[in-house]
C-alpha positions, 0 to 999 in steps of 0.5 A, a space after each residue: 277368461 280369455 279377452 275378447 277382440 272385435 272390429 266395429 262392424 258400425 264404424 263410419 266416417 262421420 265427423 262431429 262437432 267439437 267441444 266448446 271454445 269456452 270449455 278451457 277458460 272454464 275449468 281453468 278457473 276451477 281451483 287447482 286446475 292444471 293439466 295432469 302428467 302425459 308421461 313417456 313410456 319407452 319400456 312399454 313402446 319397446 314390448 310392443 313393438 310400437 314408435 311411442 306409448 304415452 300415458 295420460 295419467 288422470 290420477 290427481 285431478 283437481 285433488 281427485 283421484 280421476 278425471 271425472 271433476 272435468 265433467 261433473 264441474 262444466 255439467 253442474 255449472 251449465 245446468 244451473 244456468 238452465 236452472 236459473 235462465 242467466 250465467 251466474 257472472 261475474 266469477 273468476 274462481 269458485 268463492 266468487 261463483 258459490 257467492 253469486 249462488 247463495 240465494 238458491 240455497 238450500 239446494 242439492 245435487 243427486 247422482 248416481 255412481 260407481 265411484 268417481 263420478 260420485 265423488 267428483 260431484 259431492 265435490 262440486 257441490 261442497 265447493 258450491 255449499 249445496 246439499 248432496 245425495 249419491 246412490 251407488 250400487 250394492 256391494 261398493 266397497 267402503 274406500 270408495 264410499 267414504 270419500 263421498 261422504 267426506 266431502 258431506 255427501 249423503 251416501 244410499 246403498 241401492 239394492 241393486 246394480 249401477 243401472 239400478 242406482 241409476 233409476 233411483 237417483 232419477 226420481 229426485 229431480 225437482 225445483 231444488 235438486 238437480 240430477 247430474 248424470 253422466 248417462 241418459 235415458 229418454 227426456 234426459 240427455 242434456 246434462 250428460 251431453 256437458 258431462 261429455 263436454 266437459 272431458 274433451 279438456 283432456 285431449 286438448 292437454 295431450 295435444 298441447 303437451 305434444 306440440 309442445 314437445 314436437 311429438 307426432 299426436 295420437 296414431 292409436 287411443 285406448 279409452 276404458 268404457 263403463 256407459 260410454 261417457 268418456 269415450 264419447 269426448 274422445 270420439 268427437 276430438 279425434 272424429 272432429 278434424 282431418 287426423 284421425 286415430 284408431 279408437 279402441 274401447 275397454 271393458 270387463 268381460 262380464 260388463 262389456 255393453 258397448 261392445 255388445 250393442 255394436 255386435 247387436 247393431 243397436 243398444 244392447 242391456 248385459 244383465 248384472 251383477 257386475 262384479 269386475 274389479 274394474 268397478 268404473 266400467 261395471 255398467 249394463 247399458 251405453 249411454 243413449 246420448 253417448 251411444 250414437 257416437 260410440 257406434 260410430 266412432 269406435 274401431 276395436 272393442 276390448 272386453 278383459 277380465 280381472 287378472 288382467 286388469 291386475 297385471 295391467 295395476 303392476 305394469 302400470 306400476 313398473 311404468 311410474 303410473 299408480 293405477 286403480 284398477 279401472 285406470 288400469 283397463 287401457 293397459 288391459 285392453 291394449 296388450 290383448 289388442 296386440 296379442 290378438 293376430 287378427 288385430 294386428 294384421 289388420 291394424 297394420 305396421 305400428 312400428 313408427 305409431 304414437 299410442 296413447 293410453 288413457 289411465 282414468 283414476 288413481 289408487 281409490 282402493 289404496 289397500 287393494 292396490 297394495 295387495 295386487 300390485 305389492 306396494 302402496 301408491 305413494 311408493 310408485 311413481 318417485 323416479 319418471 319422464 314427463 312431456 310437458 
């Protein structure tokens, strides 16, 4: 199926709020924190004619396969100061904070996903000693299920799609379980509103990492988008200040609900199944706390399909990157952006831009991985250029 490019028709100046000052000493002090590989990628500059590509590779994060732990773990701590009316202090790492929580236990944390948010908050909530219980839609492969259940998760196959597990895991809320969403619906905005918090600590790394190295930051950001989420941190970083970089969103052709509600000019349901590859972004709906920012925020939509992302999986490869297949998306994404005559005139001369893609997971299906991209994902990535 052939990508489908459109200009935001509700895109404005607006600026929002930025992430909070405190958000940094924060996930600093979750373990094995440190900022992921910003890699250089002049290989893919040169292909599409642009100054600079680099690649923020969210493969290993906090020893998870995504960036996910960076909302999932600021959300989770702020909605137990909620819960609790007090900041469990002091804690200076996540012995000390899961100590200073014993006297809630038992306790649980539900949520609903189609992989890595799921994971990312089984995860938090070992590290907190509490209980877990993840709903995910039908059809989830088992690599992606497993790990969940690794990390002591109860894990609950829905009849149904994403929104559907969605729904379900919002009917365990009670005085000892916590729902940690990263999308919303009416009454329940406020924790996804930290889930998108809490991404902005990305942006902030590309920024360092550039400064740093005396790079120009961003002309030209790729963002894939399942509920909007993600993209909406990358909207209040890049829409908070003077600079201001053209956004372009990524989607599945078959799940591109953000693209379509900015068509609609108003929150617009596409109907499962959902069936992309590209699992991370097989949602029906925006996020309706992320929605005011993806409608105002974004410039290009991107909606791909399957062989694309595939061919993305292996390009990212050739570049150092092992990429699942949702990570892959910003590739996906950008080259139909270039391929795309309309875009291109309109986007102008990017023959001097700094583009950065964002690859949001690792190989979570190291078997698929293998199949599409015809080797395994320890293999890729051994020799690369990183800016620090």
């Amino acid at each position: 199926m052939p990508p489908r490019v459109t200009p935001n028709p509700l895109v404005d100046d607006a600026k929002w709020p930025p992430a909070p000052e405190n958000l940094a000493a924060f996930h600093h002090r979750m373990p094995a924190y440190a900022p992921t590989l910003l890699l250089d990628a002049p290989d893919l500059a040169a292909r599409f004619g642009v100054g600079r590509v680099v690649i923020k590779a969210e493969t290993r994060r906090m020893g998870l396969p995504s960036f996910k732990i960076l909302g999932a773990s600021w959300a989770t701590y702020q909605a137990i100061c909620a819960h609790t009316g007090k900041e469990p202090e002091p804690w200076t790492n996540i012995n000390d904070l899961a100590r200073n929580l014993v006297h809630l236990r038992p306790f649980k944390l539900v949520t609903a996903t189609d992989g890595n948010h799921g994971r990312a908050v089984a995860f938090m909530a070992r590290l907190l000693g509490f209980e877990c219980h993840v709903f995910v839609p039908a059809g989830m492969v088992r690599a992606r299920i497993e790990p969940m259940e690794l990390e002591g998760a109860t894990v609950t196959v829905i009849d149904g799609d994403y929104d559907d597990a969605v729904d379900r895991a919002a009917k365990e809320a009670g005085e000892n379980c916590l729902v940690v969403s990263d999308t919303s619906w009416p009454g329940y905005e406020t924790i996804p509103a930290q889930v998108i918090e809490g991404y902005s600590t990305i942006f902030n790394e590309v920024d360092a990492a550039l400064d740093a190295s005396h790079l120009a930051r961003p002309d030209l950001v790729v963002i894939p988008m399942g509920v909007g989420a993600f993209m909406a941190a990358a909207v209040t970083h890049y829409r908070s200040g003077a600079e201001r970089a053209v956004i372009v969103g990524v989607e599945p052709t078959d799940a591109n609900c953000v693209q379509e509600s900015a068509l609609a000019g108003e929150i617009t349901h596409v109907p499962g199944p959902h069936r992309s590859i590209m699992v991370g972004l097989n949602c029906g709906r925006p996020s309706l706390t992320a929605w005011p920012r993806l409608a105002s925020g974004i410039d290009w939509f991107v909606s791909v399909d399957d062989d694309a992302a595939r061919q993305a999986m292996r390009d990212l490869a050739d570049a150092a990157v092992a990429a699942g297949e949702t990570g892959a998306a910003c590739l996906a994404g950008f080259d139909a952006l270039m391929a795309d005559d309309d875009a291109r005139a309109q986007l102008g001369d990017l023959s001097k831009a700094t583009v950065l893609l964002v690859v949001t997971e690792g190989a979570t299906d190291p078997g698929n991985f293998e199949l599409v991209v015809g080797r395994s994902p320890e293999s890729v990535g051994r020799v690369l250029t990183a800016i620090s």
